[in-house]
mmCIF file as gemmi writes it, N, C-alpha and C atoms, coordinates in Angstrom:
data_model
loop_
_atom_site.group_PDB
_atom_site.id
_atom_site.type_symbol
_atom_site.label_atom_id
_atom_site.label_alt_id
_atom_site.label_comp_id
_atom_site.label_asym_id
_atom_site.label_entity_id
_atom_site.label_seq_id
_atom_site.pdbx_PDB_ins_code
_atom_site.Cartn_x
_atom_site.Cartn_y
_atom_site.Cartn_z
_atom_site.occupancy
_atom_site.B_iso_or_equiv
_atom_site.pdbx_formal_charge
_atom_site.auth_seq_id
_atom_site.auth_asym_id
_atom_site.pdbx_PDB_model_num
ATOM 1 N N . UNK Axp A 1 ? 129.97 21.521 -80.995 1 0 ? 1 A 1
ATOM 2 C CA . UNK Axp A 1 ? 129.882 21.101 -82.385 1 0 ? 1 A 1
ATOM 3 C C . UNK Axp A 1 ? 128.616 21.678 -83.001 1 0 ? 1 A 1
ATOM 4 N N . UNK Axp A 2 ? 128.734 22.292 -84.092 1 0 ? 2 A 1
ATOM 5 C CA . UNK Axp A 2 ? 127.554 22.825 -84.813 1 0 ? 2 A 1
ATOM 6 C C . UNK Axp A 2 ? 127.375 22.131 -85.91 1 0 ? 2 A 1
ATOM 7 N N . UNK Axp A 3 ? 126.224 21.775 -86.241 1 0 ? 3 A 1
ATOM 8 C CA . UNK Axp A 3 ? 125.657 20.675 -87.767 1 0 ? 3 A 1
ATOM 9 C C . UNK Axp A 3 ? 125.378 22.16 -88.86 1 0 ? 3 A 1
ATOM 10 N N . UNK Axp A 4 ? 124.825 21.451 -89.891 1 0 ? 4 A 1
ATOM 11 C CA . UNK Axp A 4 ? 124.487 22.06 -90.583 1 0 ? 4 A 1
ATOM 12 C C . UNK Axp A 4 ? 122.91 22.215 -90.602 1 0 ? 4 A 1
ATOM 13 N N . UNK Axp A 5 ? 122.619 21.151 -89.095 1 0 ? 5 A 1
ATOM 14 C CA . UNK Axp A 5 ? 120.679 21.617 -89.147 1 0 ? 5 A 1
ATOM 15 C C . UNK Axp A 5 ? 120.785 23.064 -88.231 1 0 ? 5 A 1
ATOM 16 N N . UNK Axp A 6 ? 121.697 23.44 -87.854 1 0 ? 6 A 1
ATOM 17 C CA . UNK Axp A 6 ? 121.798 24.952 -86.937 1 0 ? 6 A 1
ATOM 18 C C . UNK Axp A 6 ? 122.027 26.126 -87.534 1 0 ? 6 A 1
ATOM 19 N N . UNK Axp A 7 ? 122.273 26.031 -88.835 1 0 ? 7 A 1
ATOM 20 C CA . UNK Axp A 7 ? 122.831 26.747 -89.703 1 0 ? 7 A 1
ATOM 21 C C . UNK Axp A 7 ? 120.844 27.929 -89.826 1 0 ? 7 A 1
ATOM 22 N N . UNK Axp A 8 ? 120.995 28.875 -89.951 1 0 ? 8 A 1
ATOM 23 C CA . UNK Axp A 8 ? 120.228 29.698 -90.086 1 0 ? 8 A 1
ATOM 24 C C . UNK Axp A 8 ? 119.994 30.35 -91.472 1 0 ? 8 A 1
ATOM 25 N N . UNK Axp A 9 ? 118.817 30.443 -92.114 1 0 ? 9 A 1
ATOM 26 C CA . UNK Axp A 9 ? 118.396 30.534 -93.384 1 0 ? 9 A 1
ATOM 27 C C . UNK Axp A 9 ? 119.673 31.898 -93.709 1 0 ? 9 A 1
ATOM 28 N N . UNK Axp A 10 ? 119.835 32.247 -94.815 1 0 ? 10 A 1
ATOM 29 C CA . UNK Axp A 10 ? 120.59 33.166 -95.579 1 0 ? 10 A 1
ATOM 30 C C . UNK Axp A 10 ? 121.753 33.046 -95.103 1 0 ? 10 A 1
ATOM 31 N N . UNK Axp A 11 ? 122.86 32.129 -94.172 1 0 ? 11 A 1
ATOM 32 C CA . UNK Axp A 11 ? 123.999 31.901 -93.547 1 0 ? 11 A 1
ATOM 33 C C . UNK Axp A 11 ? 124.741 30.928 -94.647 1 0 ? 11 A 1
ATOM 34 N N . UNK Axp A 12 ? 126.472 31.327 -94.522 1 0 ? 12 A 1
ATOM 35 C CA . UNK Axp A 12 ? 126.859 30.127 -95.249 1 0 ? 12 A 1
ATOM 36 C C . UNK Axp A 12 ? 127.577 29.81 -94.213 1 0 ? 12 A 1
ATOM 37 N N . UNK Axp A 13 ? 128.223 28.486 -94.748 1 0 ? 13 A 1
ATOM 38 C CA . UNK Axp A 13 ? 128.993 27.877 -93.669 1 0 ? 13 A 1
ATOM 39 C C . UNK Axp A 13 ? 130.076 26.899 -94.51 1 0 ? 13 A 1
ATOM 40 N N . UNK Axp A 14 ? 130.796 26.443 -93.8 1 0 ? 14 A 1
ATOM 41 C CA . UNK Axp A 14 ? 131.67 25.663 -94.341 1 0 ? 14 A 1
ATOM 42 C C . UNK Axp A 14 ? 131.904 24.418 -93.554 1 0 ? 14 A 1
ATOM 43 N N . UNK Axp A 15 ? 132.018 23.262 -94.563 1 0 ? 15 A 1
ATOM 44 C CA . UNK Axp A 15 ? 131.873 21.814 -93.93 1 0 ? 15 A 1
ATOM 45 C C . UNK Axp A 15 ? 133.352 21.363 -93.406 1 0 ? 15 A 1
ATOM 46 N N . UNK Axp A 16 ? 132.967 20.859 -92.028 1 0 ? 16 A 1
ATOM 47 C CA . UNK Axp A 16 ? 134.713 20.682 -91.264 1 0 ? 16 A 1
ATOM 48 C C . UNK Axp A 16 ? 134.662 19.334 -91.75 1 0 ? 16 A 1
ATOM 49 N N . UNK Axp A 17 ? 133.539 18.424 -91.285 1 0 ? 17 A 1
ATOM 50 C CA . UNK Axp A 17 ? 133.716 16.648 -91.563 1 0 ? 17 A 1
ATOM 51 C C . UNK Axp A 17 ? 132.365 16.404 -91.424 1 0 ? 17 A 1
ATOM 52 N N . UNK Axp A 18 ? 132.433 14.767 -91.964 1 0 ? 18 A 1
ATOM 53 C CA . UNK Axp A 18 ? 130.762 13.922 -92.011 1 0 ? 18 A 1
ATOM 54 C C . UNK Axp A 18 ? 130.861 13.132 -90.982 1 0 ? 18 A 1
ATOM 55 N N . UNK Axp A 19 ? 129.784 13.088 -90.302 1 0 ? 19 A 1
ATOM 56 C CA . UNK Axp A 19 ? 129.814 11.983 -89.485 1 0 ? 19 A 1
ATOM 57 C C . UNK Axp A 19 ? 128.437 10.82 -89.77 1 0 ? 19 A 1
ATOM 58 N N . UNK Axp A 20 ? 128.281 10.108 -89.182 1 0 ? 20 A 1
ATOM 59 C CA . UNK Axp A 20 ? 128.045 8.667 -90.066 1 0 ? 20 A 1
ATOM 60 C C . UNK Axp A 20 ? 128.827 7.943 -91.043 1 0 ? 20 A 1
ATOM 61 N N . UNK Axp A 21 ? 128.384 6.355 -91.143 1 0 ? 21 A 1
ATOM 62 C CA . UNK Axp A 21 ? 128.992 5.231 -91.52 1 0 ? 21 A 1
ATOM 63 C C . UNK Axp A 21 ? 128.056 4.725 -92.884 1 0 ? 21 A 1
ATOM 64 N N . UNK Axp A 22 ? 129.411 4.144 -93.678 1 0 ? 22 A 1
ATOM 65 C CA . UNK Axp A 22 ? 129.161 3.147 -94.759 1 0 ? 22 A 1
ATOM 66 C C . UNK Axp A 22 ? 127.951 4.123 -95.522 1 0 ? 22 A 1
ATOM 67 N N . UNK Axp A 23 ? 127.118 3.392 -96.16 1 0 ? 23 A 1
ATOM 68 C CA . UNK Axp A 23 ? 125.914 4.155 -97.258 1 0 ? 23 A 1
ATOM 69 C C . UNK Axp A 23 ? 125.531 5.438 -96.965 1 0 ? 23 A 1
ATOM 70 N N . UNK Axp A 24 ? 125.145 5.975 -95.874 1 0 ? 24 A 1
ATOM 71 C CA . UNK Axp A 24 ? 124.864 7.032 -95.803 1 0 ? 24 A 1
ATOM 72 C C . UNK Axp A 24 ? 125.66 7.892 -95.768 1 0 ? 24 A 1
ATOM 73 N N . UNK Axp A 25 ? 126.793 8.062 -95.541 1 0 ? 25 A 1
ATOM 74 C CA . UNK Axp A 25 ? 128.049 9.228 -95.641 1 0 ? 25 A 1
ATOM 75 C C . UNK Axp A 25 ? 128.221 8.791 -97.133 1 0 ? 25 A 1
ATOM 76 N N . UNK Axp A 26 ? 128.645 7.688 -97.524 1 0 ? 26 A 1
ATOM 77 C CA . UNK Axp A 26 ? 128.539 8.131 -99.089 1 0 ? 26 A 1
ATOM 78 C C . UNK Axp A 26 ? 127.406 8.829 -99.987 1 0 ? 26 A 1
ATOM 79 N N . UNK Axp A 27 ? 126.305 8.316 -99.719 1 0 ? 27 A 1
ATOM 80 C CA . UNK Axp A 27 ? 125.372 9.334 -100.332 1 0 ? 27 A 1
ATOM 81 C C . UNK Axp A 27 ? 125.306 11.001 -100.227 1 0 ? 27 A 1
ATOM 82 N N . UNK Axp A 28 ? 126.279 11.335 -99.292 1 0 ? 28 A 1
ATOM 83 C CA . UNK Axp A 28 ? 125.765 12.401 -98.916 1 0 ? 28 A 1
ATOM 84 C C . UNK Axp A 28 ? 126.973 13.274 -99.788 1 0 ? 28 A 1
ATOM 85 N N . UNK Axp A 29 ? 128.351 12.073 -99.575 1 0 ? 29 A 1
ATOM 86 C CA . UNK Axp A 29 ? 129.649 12.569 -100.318 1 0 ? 29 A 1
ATOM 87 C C . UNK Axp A 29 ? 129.253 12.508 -101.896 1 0 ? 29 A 1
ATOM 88 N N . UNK Axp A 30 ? 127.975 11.974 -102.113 1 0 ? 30 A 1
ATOM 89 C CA . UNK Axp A 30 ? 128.075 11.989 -103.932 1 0 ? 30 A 1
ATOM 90 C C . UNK Axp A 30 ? 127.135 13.021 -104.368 1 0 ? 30 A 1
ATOM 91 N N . UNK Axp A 31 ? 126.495 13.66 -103.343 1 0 ? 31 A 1
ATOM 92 C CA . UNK Axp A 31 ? 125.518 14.938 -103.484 1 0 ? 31 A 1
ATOM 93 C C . UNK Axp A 31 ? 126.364 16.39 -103.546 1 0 ? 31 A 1
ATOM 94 N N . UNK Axp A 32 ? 127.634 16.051 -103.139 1 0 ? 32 A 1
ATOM 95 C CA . UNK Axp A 32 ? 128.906 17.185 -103.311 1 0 ? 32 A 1
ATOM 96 C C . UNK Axp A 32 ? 129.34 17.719 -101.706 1 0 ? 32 A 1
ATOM 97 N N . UNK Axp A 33 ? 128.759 16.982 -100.962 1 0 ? 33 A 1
ATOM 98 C CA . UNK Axp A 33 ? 128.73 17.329 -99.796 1 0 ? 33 A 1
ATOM 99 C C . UNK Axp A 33 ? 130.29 17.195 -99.454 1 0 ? 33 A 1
ATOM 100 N N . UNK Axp A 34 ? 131.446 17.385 -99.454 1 0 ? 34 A 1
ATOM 101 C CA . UNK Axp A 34 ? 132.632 17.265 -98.894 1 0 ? 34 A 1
ATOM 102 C C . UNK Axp A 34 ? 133.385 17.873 -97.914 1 0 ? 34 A 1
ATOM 103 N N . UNK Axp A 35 ? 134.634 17.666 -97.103 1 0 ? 35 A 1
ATOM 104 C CA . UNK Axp A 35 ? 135.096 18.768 -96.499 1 0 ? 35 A 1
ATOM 105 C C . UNK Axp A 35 ? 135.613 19.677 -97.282 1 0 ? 35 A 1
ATOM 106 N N . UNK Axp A 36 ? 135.329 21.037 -96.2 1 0 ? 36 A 1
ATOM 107 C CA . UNK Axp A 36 ? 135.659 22.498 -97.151 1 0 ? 36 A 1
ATOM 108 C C . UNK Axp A 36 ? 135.048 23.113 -97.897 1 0 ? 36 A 1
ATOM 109 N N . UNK Axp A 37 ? 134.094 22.152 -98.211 1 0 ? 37 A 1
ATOM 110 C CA . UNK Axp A 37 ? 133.053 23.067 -99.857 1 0 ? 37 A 1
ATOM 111 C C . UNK Axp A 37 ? 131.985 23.909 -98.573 1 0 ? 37 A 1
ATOM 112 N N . UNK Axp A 38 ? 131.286 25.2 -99.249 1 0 ? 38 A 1
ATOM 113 C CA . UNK Axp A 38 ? 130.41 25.88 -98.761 1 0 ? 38 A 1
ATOM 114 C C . UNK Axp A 38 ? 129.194 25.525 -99.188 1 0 ? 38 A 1
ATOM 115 N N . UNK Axp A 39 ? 128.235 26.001 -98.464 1 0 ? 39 A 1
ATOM 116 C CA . UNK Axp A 39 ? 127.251 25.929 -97.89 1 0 ? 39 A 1
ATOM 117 C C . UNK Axp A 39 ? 126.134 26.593 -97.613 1 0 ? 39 A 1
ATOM 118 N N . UNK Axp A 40 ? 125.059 27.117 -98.533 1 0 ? 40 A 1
ATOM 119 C CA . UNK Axp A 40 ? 124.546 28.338 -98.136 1 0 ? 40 A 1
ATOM 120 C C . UNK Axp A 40 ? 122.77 27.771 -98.121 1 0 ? 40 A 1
ATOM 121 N N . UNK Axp A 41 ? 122.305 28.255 -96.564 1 0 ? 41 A 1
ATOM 122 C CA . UNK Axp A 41 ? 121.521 27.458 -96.634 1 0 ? 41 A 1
ATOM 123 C C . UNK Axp A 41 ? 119.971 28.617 -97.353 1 0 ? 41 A 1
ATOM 124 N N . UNK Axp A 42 ? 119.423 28.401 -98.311 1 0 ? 42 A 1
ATOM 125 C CA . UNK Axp A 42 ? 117.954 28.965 -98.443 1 0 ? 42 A 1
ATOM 126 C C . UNK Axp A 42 ? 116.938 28.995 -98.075 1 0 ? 42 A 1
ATOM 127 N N . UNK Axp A 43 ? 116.52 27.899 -97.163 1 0 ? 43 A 1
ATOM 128 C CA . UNK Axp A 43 ? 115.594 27.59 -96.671 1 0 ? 43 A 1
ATOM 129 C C . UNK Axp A 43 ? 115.115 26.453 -96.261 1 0 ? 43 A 1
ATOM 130 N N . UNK Axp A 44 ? 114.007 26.895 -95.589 1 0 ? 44 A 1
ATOM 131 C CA . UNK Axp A 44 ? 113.714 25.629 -94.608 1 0 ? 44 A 1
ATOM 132 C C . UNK Axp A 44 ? 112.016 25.759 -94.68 1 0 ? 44 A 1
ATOM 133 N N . UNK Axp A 45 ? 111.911 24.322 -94.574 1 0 ? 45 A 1
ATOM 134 C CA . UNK Axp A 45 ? 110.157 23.84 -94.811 1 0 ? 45 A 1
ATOM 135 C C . UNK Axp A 45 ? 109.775 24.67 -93.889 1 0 ? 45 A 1
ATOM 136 N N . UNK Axp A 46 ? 108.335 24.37 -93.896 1 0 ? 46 A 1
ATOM 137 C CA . UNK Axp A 46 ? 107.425 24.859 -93.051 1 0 ? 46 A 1
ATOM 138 C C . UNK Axp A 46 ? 107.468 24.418 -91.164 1 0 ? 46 A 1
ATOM 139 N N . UNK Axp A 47 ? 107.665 23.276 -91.621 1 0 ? 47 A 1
ATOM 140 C CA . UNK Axp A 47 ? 107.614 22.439 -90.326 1 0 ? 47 A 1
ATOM 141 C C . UNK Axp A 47 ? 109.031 21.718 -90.25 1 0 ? 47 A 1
ATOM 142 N N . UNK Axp A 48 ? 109.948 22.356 -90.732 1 0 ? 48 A 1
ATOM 143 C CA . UNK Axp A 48 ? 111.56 22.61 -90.715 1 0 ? 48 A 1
ATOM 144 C C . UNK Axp A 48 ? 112.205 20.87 -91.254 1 0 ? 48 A 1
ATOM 145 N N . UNK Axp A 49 ? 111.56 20.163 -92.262 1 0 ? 49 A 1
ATOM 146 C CA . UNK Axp A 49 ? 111.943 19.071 -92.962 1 0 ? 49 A 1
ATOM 147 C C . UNK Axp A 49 ? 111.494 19.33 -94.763 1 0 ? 49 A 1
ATOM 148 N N . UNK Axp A 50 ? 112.258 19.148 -95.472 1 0 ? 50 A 1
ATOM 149 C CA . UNK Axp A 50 ? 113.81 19.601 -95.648 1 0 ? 50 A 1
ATOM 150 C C . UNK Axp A 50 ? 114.361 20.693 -96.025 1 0 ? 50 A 1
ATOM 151 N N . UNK Axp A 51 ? 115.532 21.012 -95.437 1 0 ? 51 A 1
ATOM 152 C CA . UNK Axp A 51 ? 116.304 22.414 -95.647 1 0 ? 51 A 1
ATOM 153 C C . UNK Axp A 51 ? 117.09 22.418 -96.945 1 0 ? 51 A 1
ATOM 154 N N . UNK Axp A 52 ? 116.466 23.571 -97.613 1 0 ? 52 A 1
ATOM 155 C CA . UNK Axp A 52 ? 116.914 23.702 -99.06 1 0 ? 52 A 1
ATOM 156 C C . UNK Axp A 52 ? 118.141 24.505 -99.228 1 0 ? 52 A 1
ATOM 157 N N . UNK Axp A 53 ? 119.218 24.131 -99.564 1 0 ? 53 A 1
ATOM 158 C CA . UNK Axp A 53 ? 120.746 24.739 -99.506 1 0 ? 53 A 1
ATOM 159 C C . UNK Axp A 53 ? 121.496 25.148 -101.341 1 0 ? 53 A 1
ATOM 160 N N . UNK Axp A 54 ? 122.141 25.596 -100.801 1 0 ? 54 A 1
ATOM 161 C CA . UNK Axp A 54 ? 122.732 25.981 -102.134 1 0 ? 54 A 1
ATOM 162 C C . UNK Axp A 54 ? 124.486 25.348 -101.606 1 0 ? 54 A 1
ATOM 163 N N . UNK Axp A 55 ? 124.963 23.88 -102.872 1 0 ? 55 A 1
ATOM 164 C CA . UNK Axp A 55 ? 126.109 23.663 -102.962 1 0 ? 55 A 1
ATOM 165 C C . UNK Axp A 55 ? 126.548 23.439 -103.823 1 0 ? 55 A 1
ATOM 166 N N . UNK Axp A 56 ? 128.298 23.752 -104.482 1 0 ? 56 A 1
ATOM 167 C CA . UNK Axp A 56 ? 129.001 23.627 -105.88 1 0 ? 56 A 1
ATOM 168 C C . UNK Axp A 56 ? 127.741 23.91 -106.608 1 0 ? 56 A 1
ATOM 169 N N . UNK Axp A 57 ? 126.974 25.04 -106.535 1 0 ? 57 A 1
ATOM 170 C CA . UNK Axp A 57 ? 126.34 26.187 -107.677 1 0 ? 57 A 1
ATOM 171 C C . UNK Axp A 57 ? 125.007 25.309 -108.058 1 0 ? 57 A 1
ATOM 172 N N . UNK Axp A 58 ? 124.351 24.2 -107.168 1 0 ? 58 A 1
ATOM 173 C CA . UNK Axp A 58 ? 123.112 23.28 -107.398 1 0 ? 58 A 1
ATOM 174 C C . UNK Axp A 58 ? 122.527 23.586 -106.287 1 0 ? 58 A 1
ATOM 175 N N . UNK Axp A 59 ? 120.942 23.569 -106.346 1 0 ? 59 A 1
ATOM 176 C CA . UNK Axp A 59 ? 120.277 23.354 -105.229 1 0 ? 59 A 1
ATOM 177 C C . UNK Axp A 59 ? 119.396 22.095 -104.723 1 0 ? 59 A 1
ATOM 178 N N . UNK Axp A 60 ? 119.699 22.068 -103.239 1 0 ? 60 A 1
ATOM 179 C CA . UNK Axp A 60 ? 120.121 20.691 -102.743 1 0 ? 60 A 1
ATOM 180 C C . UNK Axp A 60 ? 119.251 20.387 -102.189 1 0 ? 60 A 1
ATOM 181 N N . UNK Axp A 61 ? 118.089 19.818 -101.519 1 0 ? 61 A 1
ATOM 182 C CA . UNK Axp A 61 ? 117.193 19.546 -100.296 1 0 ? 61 A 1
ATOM 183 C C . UNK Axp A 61 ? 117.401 18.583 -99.115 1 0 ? 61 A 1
ATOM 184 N N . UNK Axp A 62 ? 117.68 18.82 -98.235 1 0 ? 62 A 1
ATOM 185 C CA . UNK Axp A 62 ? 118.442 17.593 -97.586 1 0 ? 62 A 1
ATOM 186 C C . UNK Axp A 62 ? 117.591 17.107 -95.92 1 0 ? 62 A 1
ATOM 187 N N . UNK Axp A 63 ? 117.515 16.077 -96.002 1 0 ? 63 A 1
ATOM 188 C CA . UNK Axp A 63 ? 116.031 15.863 -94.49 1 0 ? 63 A 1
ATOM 189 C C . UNK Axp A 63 ? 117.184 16.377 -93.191 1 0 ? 63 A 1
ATOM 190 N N . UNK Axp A 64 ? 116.291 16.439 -92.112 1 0 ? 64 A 1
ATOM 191 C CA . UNK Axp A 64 ? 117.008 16.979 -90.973 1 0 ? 64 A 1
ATOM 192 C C . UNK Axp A 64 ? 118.114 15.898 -90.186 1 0 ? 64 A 1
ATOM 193 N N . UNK Axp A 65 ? 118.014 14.805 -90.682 1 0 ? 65 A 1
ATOM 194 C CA . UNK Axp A 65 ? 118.846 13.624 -89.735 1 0 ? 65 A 1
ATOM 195 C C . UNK Axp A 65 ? 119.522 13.901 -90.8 1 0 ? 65 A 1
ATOM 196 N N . UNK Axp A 66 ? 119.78 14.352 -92.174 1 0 ? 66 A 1
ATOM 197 C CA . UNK Axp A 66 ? 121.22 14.678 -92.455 1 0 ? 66 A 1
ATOM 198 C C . UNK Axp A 66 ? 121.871 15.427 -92.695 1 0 ? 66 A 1
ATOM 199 N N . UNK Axp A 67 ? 121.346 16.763 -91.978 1 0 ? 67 A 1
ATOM 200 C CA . UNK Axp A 67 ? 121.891 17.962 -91.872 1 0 ? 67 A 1
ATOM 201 C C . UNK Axp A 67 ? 122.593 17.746 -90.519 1 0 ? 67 A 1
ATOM 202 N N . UNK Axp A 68 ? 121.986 16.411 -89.314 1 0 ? 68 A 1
ATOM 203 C CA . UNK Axp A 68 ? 122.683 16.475 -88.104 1 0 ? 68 A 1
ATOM 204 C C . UNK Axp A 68 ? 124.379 15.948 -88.459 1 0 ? 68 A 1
ATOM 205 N N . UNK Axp A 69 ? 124.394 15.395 -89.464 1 0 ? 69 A 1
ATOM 206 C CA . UNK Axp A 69 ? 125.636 14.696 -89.792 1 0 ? 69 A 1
ATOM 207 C C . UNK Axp A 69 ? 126.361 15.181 -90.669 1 0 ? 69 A 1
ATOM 208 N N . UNK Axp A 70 ? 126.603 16.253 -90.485 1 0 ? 70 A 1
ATOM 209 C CA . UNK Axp A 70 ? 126.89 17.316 -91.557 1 0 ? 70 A 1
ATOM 210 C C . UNK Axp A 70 ? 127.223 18.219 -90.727 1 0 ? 70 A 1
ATOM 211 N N . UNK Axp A 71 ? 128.893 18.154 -89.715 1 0 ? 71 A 1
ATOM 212 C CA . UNK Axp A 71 ? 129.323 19.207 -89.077 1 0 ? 71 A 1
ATOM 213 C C . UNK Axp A 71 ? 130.281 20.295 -89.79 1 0 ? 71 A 1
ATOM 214 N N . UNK Axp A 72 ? 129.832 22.051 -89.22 1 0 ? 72 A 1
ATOM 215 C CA . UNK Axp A 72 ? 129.821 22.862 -89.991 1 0 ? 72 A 1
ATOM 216 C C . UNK Axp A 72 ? 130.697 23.728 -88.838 1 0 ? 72 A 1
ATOM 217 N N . UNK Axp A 73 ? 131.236 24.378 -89.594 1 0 ? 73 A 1
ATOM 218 C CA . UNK Axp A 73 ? 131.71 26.306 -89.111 1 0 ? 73 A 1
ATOM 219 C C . UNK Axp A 73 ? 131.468 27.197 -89.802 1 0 ? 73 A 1
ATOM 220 N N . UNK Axp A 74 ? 131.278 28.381 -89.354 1 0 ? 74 A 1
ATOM 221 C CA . UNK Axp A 74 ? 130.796 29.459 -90.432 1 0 ? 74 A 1
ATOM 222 C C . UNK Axp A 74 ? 132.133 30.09 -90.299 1 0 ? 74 A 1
């Protein structure tokens, strides 16, 4: 299984499913995060918290415990 914290700067990817429960998978589903939408990640902090992505044409910042819940395929 690959997340979207594995995802490598200038890579896109595409979201298979969320994993986590109740509040936090919704927050993440109201940031546009869904299955199928892409994924392109821009960058990543210094000390790799948070990874700055490009999704549905906004840019996103997202901490690393929820990029783990955020499984991906390229």
């Amino acid at each position: 299984m690959k997340t979207l914290r594995d995802v490598r700067i200038g890579e896109t990817c595409k979201v298979v499913r969320l994993h986590g429960e109740g509040a936090v998978k919704r927050r993440i589903m109201d940031m546009g995060i869904t299955r199928n939408v892409e994924i392109y990640v821009r960058k990543v902090a210094p000390l790799g918290d948070p990874i700055e992505v490009n999704v549905r044409g906004y840019e996103l910042s997202l901490r690393k415990a929820d990029a783990d819940m955020i499984e991906v395929e390229e």
